[in-house]
C-alpha positions as CSV (number, residue, x, y, z in Angstrom):
1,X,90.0,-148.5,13.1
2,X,92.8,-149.3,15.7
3,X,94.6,-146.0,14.8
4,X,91.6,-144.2,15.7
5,X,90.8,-145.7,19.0
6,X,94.5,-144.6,19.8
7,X,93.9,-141.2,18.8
8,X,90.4,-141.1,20.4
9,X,92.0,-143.0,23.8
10,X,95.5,-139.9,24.0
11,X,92.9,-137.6,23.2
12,X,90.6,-138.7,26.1
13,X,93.6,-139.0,28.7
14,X,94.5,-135.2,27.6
15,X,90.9,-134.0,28.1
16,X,90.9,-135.4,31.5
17,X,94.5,-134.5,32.9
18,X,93.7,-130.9,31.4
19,X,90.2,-131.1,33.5
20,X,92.0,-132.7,36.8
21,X,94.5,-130.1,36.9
22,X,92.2,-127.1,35.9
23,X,90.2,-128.5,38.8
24,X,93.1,-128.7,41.1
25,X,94.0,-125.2,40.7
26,X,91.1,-124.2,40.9
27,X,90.3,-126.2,44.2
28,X,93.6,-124.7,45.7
29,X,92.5,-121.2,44.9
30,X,95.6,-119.8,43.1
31,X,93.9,-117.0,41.3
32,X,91.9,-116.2,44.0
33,X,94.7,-116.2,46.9
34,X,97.0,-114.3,43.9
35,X,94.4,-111.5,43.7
36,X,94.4,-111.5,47.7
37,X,98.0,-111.0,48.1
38,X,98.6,-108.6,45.7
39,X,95.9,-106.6,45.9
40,X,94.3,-106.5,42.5
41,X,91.0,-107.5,41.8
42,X,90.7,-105.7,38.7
43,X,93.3,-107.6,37.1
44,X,91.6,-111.7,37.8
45,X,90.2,-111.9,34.7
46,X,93.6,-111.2,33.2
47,X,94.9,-114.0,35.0
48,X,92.9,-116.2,34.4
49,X,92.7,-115.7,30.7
50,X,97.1,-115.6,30.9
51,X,96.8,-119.4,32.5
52,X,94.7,-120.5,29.5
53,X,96.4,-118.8,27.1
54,X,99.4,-120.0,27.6
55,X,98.7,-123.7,28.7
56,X,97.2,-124.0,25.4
57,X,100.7,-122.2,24.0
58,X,102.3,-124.8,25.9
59,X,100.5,-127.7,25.1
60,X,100.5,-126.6,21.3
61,X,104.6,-126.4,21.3
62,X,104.7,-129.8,23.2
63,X,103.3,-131.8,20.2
64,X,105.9,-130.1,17.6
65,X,109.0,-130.3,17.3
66,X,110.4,-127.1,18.7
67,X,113.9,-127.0,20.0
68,X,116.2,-124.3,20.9
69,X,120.1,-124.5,19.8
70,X,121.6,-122.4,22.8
71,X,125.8,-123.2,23.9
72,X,126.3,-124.8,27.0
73,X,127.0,-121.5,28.4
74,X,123.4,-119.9,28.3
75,X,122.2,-123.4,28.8
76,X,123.7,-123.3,32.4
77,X,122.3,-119.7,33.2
78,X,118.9,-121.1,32.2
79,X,119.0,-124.3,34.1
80,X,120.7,-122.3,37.3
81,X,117.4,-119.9,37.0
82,X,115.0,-122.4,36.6
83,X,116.4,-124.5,39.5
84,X,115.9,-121.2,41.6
85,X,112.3,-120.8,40.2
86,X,111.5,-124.5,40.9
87,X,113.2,-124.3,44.3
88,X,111.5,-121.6,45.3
């Protein structure tokens, strides 16, 4: 019984950060303001469908346990490009 109250508790805290940050993007208009600056409002739907696609890719490879074995060389490139990305 206490093992499923934990699983039914993690589940419930998932469920609502999922919703709360759905909401929040949703609130701050991404796709919408996306579509606006781009100029293609044929393509929202595929948007929208690529953000839940992959946040459920992403959650998914979050709860296994998926590594990747790269030398410290392509490690840097990577973090150097990510910095950028995350700076930006």
């Amino acid at each position: 019984m206490k093992t499923f109250l934990v699983i039914l508790t993690g589940y419930s805290a998932g469920v609502v950060v999922g919703g709360a940050v759905g909401a929040f993007i949703a609130l701050l208009g991404i796709f919408s303001r996306l579509v606006e600056i781009t100029d293609t409002r044929k393509y929202f739907k595929l948007y929208e469908w690529t953000f839940i696609i992959s946040s459920i890719i992403f959650s998914f490879l979050y709860f296994v346990d998926f590594s990747l074995y790269l030398n410290k060389y392509t490690s840097i490139f990577f973090g150097v490009f990510n910095g950028i990305f995350v700076g930006l």
